[in-house]
N, CA, C and O atoms as a GROMACS GRO file, in nm:
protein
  336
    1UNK      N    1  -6.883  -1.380  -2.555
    1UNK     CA    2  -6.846  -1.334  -2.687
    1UNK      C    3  -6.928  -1.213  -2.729
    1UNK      O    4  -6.898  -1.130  -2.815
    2UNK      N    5  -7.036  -1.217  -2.654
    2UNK     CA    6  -7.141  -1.089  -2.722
    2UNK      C    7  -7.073  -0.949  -2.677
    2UNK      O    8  -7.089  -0.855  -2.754
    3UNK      N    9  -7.006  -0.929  -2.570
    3UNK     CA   10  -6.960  -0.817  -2.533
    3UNK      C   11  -6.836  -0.768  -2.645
    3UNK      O   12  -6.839  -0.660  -2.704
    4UNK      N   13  -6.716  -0.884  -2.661
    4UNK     CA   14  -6.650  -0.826  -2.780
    4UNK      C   15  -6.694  -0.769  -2.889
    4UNK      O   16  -6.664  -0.657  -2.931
    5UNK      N   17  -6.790  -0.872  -2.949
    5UNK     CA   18  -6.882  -0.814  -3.092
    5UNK      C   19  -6.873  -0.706  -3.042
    5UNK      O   20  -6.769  -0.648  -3.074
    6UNK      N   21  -6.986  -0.615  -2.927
    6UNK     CA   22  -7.045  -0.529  -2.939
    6UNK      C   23  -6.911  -0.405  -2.925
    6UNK      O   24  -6.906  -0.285  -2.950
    7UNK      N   25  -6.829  -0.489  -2.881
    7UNK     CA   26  -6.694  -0.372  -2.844
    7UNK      C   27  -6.638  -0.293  -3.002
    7UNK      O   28  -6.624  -0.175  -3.034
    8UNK      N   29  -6.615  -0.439  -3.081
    8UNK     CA   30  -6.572  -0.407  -3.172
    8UNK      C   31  -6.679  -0.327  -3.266
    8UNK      O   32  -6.636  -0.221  -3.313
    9UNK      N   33  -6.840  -0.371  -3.305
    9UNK     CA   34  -6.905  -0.265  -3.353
    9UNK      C   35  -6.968  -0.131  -3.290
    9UNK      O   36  -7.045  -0.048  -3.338
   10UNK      N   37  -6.889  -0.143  -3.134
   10UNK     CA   38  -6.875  -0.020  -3.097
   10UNK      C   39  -6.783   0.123  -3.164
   10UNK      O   40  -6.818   0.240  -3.180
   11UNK      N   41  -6.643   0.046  -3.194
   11UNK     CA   42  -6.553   0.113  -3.252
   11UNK      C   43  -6.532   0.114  -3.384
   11UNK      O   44  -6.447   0.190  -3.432
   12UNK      N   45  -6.595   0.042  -3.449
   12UNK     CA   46  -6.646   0.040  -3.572
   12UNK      C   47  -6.699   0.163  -3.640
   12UNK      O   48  -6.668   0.214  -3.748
   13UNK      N   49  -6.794   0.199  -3.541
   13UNK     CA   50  -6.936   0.253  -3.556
   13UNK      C   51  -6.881   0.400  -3.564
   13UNK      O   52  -6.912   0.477  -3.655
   14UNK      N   53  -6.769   0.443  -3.430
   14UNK     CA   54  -6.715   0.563  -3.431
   14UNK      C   55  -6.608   0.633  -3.523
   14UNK      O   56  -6.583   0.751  -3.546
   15UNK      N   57  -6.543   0.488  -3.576
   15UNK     CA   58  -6.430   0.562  -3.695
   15UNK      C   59  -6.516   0.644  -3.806
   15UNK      O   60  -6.634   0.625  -3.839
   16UNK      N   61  -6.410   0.756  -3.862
   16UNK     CA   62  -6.486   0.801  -3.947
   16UNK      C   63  -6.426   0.817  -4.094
   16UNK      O   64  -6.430   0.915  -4.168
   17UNK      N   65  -6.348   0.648  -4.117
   17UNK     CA   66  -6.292   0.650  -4.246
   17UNK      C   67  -6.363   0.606  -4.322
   17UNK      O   68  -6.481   0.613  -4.290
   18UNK      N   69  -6.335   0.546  -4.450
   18UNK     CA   70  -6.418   0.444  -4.566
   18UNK      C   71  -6.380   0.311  -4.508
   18UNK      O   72  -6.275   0.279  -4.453
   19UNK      N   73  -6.478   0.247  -4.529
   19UNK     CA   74  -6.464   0.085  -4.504
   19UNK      C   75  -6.345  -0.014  -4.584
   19UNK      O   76  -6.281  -0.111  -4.545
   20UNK      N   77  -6.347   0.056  -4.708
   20UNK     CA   78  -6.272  -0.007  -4.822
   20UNK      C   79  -6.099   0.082  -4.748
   20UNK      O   80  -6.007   0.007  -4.779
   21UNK      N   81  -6.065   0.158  -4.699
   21UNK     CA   82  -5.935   0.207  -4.646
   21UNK      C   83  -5.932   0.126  -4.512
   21UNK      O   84  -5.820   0.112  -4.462
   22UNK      N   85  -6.010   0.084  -4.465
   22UNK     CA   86  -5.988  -0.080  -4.362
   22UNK      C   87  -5.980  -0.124  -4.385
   22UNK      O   88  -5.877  -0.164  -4.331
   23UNK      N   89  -6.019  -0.223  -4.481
   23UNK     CA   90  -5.984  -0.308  -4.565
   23UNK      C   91  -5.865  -0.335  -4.642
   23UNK      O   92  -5.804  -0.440  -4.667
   24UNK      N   93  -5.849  -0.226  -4.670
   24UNK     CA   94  -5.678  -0.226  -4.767
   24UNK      C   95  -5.622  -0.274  -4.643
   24UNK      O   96  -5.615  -0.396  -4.626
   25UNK      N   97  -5.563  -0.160  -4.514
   25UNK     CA   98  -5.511  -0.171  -4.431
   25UNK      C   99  -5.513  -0.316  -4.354
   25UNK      O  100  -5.403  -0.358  -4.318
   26UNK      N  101  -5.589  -0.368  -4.334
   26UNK     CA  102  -5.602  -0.523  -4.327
   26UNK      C  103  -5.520  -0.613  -4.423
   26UNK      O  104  -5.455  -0.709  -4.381
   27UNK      N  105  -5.525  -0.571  -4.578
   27UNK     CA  106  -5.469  -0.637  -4.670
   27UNK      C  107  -5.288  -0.650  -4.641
   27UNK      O  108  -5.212  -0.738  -4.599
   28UNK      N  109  -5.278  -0.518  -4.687
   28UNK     CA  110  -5.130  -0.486  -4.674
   28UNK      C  111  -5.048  -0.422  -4.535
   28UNK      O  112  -5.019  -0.303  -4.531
   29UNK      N  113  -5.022  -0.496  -4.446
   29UNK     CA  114  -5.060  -0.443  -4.302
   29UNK      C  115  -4.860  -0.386  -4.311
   29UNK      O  116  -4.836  -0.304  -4.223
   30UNK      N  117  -4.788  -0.406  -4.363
   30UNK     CA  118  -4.678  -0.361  -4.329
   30UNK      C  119  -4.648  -0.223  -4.291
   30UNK      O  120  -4.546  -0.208  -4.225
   31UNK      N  121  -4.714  -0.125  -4.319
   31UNK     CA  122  -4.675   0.011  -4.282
   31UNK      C  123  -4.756   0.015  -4.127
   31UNK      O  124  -4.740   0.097  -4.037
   32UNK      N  125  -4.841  -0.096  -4.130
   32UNK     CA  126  -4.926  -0.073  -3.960
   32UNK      C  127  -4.882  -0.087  -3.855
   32UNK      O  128  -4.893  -0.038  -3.742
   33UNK      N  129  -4.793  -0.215  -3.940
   33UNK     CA  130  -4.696  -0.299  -3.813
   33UNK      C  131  -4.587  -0.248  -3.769
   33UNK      O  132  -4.548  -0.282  -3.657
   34UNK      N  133  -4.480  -0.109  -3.882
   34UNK     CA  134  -4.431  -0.092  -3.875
   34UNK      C  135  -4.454   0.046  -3.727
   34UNK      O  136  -4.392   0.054  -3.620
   35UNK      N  137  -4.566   0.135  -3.784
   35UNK     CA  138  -4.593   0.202  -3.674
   35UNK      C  139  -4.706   0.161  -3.512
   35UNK      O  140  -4.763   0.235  -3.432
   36UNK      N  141  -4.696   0.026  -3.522
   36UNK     CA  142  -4.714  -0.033  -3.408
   36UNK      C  143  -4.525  -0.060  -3.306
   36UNK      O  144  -4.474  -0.034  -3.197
   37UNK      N  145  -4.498  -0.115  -3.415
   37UNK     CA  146  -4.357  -0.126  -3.338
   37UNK      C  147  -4.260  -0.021  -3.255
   37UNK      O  148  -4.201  -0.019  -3.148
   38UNK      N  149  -4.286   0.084  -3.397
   38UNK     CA  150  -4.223   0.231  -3.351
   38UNK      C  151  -4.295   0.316  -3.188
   38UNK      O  152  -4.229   0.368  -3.099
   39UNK      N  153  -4.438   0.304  -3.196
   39UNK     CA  154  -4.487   0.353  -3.117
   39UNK      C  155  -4.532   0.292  -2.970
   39UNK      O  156  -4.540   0.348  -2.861
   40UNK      N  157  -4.556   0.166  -3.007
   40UNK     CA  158  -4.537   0.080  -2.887
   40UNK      C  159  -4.435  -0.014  -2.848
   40UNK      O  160  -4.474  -0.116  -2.790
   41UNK      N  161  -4.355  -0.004  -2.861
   41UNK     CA  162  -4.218  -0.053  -2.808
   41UNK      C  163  -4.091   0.047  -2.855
   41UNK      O  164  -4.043   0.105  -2.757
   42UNK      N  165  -4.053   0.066  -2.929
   42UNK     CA  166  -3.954   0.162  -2.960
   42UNK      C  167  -3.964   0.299  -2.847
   42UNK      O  168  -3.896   0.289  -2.745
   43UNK      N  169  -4.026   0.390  -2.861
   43UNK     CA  170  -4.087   0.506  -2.826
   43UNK      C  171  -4.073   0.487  -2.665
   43UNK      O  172  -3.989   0.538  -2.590
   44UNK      N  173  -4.191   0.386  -2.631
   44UNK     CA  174  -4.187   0.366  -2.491
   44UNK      C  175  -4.030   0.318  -2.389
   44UNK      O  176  -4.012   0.361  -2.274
   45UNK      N  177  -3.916   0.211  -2.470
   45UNK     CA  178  -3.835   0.189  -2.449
   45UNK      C  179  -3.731   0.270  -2.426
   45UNK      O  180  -3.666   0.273  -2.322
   46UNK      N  181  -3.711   0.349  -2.541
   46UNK     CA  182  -3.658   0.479  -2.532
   46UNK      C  183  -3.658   0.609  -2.408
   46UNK      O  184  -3.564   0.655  -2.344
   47UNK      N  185  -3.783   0.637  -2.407
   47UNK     CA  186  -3.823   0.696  -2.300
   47UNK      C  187  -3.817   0.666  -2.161
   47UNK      O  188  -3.788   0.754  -2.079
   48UNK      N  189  -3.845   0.531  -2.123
   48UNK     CA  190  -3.786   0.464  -2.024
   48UNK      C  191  -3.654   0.468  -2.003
   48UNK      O  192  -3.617   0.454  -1.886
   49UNK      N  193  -3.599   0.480  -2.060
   49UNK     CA  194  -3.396   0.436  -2.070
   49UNK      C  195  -3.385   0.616  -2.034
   49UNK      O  196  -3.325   0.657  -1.934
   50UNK      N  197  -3.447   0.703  -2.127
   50UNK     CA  198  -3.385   0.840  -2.108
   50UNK      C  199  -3.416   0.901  -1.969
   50UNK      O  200  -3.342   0.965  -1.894
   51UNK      N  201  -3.524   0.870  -1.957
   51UNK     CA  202  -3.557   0.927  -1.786
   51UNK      C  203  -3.490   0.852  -1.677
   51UNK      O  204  -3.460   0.917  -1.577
   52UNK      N  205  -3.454   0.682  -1.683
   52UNK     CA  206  -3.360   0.615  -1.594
   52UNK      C  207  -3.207   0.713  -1.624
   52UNK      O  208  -3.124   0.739  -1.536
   53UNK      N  209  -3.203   0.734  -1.696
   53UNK     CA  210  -3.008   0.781  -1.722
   53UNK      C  211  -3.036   0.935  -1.658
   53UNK      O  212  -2.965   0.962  -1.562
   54UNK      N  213  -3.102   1.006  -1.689
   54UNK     CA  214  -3.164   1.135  -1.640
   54UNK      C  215  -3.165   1.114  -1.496
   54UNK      O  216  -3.162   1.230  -1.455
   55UNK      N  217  -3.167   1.049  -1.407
   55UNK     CA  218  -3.190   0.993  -1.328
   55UNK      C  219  -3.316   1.039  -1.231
   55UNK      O  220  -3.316   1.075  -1.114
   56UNK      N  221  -3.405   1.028  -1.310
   56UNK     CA  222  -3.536   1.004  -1.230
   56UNK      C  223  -3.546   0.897  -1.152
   56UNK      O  224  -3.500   0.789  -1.187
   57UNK      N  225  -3.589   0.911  -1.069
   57UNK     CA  226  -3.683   0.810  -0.991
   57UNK      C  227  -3.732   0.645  -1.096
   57UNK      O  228  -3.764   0.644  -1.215
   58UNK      N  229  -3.722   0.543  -1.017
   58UNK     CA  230  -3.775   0.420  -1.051
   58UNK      C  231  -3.928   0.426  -1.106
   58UNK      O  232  -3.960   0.365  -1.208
   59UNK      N  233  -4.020   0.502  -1.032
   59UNK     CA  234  -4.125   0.500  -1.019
   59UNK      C  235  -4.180   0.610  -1.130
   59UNK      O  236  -4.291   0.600  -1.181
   60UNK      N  237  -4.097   0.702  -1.155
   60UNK     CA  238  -4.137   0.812  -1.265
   60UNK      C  239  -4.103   0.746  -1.436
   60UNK      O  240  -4.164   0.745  -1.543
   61UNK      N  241  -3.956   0.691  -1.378
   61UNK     CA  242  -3.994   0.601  -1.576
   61UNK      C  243  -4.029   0.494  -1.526
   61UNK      O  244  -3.925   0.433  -1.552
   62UNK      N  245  -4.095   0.416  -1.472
   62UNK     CA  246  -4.179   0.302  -1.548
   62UNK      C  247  -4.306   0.385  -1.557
   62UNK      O  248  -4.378   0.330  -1.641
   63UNK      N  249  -4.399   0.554  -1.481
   63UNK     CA  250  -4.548   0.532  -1.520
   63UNK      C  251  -4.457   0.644  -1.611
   63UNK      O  252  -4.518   0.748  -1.585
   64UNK      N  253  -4.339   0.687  -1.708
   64UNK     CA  254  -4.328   0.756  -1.859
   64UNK      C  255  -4.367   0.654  -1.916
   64UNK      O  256  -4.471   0.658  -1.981
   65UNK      N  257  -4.276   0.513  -1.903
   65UNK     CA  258  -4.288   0.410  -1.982
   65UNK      C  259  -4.458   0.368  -2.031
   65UNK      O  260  -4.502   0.339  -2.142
   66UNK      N  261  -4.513   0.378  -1.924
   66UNK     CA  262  -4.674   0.293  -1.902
   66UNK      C  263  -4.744   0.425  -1.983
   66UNK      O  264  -4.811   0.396  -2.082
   67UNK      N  265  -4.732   0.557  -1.948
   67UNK     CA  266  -4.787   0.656  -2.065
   67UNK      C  267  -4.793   0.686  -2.190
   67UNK      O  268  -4.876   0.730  -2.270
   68UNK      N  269  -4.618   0.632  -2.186
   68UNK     CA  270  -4.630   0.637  -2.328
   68UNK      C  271  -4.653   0.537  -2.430
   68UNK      O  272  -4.635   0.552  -2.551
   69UNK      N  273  -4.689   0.444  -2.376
   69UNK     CA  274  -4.724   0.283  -2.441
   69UNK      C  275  -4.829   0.277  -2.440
   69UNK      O  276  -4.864   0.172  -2.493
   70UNK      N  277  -4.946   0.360  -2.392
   70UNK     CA  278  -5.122   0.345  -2.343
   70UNK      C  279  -5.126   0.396  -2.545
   70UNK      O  280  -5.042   0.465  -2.603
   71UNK      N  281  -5.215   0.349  -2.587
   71UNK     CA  282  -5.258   0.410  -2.702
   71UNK      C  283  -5.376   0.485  -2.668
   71UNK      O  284  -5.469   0.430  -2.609
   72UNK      N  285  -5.380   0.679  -2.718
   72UNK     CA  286  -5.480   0.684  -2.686
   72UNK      C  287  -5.523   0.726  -2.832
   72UNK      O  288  -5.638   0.771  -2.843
   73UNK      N  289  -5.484   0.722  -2.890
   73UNK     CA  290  -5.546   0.674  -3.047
   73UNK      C  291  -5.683   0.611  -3.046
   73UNK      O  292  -5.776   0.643  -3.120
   74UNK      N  293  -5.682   0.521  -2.956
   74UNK     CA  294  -5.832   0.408  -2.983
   74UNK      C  295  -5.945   0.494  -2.914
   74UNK      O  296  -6.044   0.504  -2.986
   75UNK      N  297  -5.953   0.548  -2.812
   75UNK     CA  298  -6.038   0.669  -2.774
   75UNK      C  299  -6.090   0.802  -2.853
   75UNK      O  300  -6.203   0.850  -2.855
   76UNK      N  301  -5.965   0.847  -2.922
   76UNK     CA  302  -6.018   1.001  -2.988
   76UNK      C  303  -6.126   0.957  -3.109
   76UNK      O  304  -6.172   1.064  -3.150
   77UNK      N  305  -6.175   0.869  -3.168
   77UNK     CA  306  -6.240   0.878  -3.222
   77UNK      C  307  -6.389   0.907  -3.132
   77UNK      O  308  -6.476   0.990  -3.157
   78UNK      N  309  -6.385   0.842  -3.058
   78UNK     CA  310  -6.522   0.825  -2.956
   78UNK      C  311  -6.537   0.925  -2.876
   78UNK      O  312  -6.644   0.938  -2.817
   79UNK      N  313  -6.445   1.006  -2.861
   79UNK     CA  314  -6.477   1.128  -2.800
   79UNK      C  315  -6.483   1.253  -2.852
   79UNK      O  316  -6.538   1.352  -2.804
   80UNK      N  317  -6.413   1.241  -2.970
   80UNK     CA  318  -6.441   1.373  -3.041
   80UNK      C  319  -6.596   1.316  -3.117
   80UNK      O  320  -6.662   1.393  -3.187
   81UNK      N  321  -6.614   1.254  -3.106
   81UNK     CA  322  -6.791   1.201  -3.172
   81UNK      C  323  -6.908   1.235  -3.052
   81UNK      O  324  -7.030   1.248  -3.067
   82UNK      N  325  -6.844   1.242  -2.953
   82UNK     CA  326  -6.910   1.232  -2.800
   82UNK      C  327  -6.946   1.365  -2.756
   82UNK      O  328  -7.058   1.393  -2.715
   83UNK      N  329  -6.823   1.470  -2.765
   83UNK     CA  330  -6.813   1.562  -2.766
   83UNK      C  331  -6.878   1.676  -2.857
   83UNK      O  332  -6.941   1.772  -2.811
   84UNK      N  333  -6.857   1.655  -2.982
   84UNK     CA  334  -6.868   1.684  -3.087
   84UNK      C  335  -6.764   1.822  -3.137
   84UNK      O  336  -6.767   1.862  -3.253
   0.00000   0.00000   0.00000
Protein backbone atom coordinates (compact mmCIF):
# COMPACT_ATOMS: atom_id res chain seq x y z
CA UNK A 1 0.00 0.00 0.00
CA UNK A 2 2.93 2.41 0.69
CA UNK A 3 3.88 2.57 -2.96
CA UNK A 4 0.26 3.76 -4.05
CA UNK A 5 0.19 6.48 -1.27
CA UNK A 6 3.42 7.57 -2.49
CA UNK A 7 2.14 7.35 -6.23
CA UNK A 8 -0.72 9.26 -5.54
CA UNK A 9 1.21 12.08 -3.38
CA UNK A 10 3.49 11.84 -6.10
CA UNK A 11 0.91 13.31 -8.49
CA UNK A 12 -0.55 15.27 -6.12
CA UNK A 13 2.49 17.09 -5.48
CA UNK A 14 2.96 17.90 -9.38
CA UNK A 15 -0.55 19.31 -10.28
CA UNK A 16 -0.56 22.82 -10.32
CA UNK A 17 -4.27 23.62 -9.53
CA UNK A 18 -6.07 24.76 -6.14
CA UNK A 19 -6.93 21.98 -3.90
CA UNK A 20 -10.47 23.31 -3.39
CA UNK A 21 -10.94 22.91 -7.71
CA UNK A 22 -10.19 19.03 -6.74
CA UNK A 23 -12.33 18.95 -4.58
CA UNK A 24 -15.29 20.43 -6.37
CA UNK A 25 -14.33 18.10 -9.20
CA UNK A 26 -14.60 15.14 -6.87
CA UNK A 27 -17.96 16.62 -5.71
CA UNK A 28 -19.73 17.08 -8.94
CA UNK A 29 -17.94 14.57 -11.18
CA UNK A 30 -20.43 14.66 -14.19
CA UNK A 31 -18.60 16.83 -16.65
CA UNK A 32 -15.37 14.37 -15.71
CA UNK A 33 -17.12 11.40 -16.52
CA UNK A 34 -18.46 12.78 -19.35
CA UNK A 35 -14.93 13.60 -20.81
CA UNK A 36 -13.57 10.31 -19.63
CA UNK A 37 -16.09 8.56 -21.81
CA UNK A 38 -15.58 10.83 -24.83
CA UNK A 39 -11.88 10.42 -24.70
CA UNK A 40 -11.39 7.01 -23.62
CA UNK A 41 -13.76 5.01 -25.34
CA UNK A 42 -15.56 7.10 -27.84
CA UNK A 43 -12.39 8.68 -29.54
CA UNK A 44 -10.39 5.49 -29.36
CA UNK A 45 -13.39 3.40 -30.88
CA UNK A 46 -13.88 5.64 -33.51
CA UNK A 47 -10.47 5.72 -34.62
CA UNK A 48 -10.16 2.10 -34.58
CA UNK A 49 -13.30 1.58 -36.91
CA UNK A 50 -11.86 4.55 -39.27
CA UNK A 51 -8.46 3.11 -39.91
CA UNK A 52 -10.09 -0.70 -40.15
CA UNK A 53 -12.58 0.73 -43.06
CA UNK A 54 -9.51 2.80 -44.46
CA UNK A 55 -8.17 -0.36 -44.68
CA UNK A 56 -5.12 -0.40 -42.76
CA UNK A 57 -3.56 -3.18 -41.53
CA UNK A 58 -4.91 -5.22 -38.30
CA UNK A 59 -1.92 -4.31 -36.51
CA UNK A 60 -1.90 -0.42 -37.32
CA UNK A 61 -5.57 0.15 -35.78
CA UNK A 62 -5.39 -1.73 -32.81
CA UNK A 63 -1.64 0.24 -31.78
CA UNK A 64 -4.16 3.80 -33.28
CA UNK A 65 -6.61 2.29 -30.97
CA UNK A 66 -3.93 1.59 -27.93
CA UNK A 67 -2.52 5.40 -28.69
CA UNK A 68 -5.19 6.90 -28.59
CA UNK A 69 -6.68 5.49 -25.36
CA UNK A 70 -3.05 5.88 -23.39
CA UNK A 71 -3.84 9.13 -21.40
CA UNK A 72 -1.02 11.25 -21.60
CA UNK A 73 -2.64 13.89 -19.63
CA UNK A 74 -1.40 12.12 -16.31
CA UNK A 75 2.36 12.73 -17.31
CA UNK A 76 2.41 16.47 -18.60
CA UNK A 77 2.13 17.70 -15.39
CA UNK A 78 5.40 15.92 -14.20
CA UNK A 79 7.26 16.76 -16.97
CA UNK A 80 6.68 20.08 -17.72
CA UNK A 81 7.68 20.46 -13.75
CA UNK A 82 10.76 18.19 -14.61
CA UNK A 83 11.67 20.01 -17.41
CA UNK A 84 10.76 23.23 -16.48
Amino acid sequence: MMMYLLIVVMFLSFLKINLDDVVHEFVHPAKRIYVVIVTMIIVPTLLYALTSWLGFGQDISIAVLLISAMPAAMAVPALSDIFK
